[in-house]
N, C-alpha and C positions, 0 to 999 in steps of 0.2 A: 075411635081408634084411627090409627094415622093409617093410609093409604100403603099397599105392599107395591113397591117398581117393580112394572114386568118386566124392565129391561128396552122396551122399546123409547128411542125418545125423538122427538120431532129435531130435523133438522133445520137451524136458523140459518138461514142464509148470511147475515150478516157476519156468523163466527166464519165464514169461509172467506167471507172476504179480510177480514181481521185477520184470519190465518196465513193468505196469503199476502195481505203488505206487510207480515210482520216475516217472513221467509225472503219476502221480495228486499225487506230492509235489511236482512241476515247478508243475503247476497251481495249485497249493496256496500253492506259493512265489509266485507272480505275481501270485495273486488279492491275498495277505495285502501286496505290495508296492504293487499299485494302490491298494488300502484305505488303506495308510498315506500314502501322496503326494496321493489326493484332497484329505485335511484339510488338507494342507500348500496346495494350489491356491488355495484363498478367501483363506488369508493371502501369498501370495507375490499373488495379482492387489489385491489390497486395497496392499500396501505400493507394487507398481505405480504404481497409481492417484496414492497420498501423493506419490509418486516427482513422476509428472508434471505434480500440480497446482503443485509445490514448483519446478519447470521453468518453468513460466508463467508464475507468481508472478516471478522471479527475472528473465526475458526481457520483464516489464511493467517491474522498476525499470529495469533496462539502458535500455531504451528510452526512459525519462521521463529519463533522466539524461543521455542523446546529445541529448534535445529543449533539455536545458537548454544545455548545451555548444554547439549549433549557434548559429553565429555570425545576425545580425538580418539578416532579407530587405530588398529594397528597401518592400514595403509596410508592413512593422512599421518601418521607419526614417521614412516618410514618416505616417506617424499619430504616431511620439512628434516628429517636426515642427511639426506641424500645435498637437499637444495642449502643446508649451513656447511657443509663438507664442500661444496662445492665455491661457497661466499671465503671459507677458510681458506683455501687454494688461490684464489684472484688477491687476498690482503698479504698473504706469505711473497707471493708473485710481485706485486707493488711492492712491498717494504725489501725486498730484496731489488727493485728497480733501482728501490731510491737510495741504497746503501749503496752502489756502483757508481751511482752518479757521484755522492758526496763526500767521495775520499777526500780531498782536498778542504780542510777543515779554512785554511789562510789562504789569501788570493796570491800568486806570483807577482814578484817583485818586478818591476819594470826598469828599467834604465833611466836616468831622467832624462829627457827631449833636448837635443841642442838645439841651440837658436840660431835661426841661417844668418849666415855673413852678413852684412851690415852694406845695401848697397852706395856706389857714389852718387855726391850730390848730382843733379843732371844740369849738365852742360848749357851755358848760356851763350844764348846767341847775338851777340851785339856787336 
């Protein structure tokens, strides 16, 4: 018959040391993986950043572009009122400048120019 374990069992020195290079290698493992993802950090919050100026950026033209698309309020309708009522008034203003000016459809008839006397031959001296 096979032997009953009372539970007690000799400690090997050797499993302790095996247990601890093999914690010391866990360690080791963990430290050398945080080292490496640190320097990945600066660049992964850095492209972040690009990420969300590039969002802003993009949600600025969005917005200028709905501004332009939105149909005219009543006060922007009543100022371009205001400012063709007032462009009507300066073209009636001109067009009646120039209707004063341009009575005279034919130029006046001038006189024709006489031609001055004819002077004497001039006198010789010999």
């Amino acid at each position: 018959m096979a032997k009953k374990d009372t539970g007690k069992k000799k400690k090997d020195p050797e499993a302790d040391k095996k247990q601890q290079s093999r914690g010391d290698a866990v360690r080791a493992a963990a430290a050398q993986a945080i080292e490496a993802t640190a320097g990945q950090a600066g660049f992964t919050r850095e492209r972040a950043q690009q990420l969300a100026d590039e969002l802003v950026s993009a949600a600025g033209r969005f917005r200028e572009t709905l501004e332009e698309l939105r149909p005219a309020g009543a006060d922007e309708l009543s100022a371009l009122r205001e400012r063709v009522a007032a462009l009507e008034a300066r073209v009636e203003k001109l067009e009646a400048a120039r209707t004063t000016t341009r009575r005279r459809t034919t130029p006046a008839k001038r006189p024709p120019a006489e031609k001055p006397p004819a002077s004497p031959p001039p006198a010789s001296s010999t």
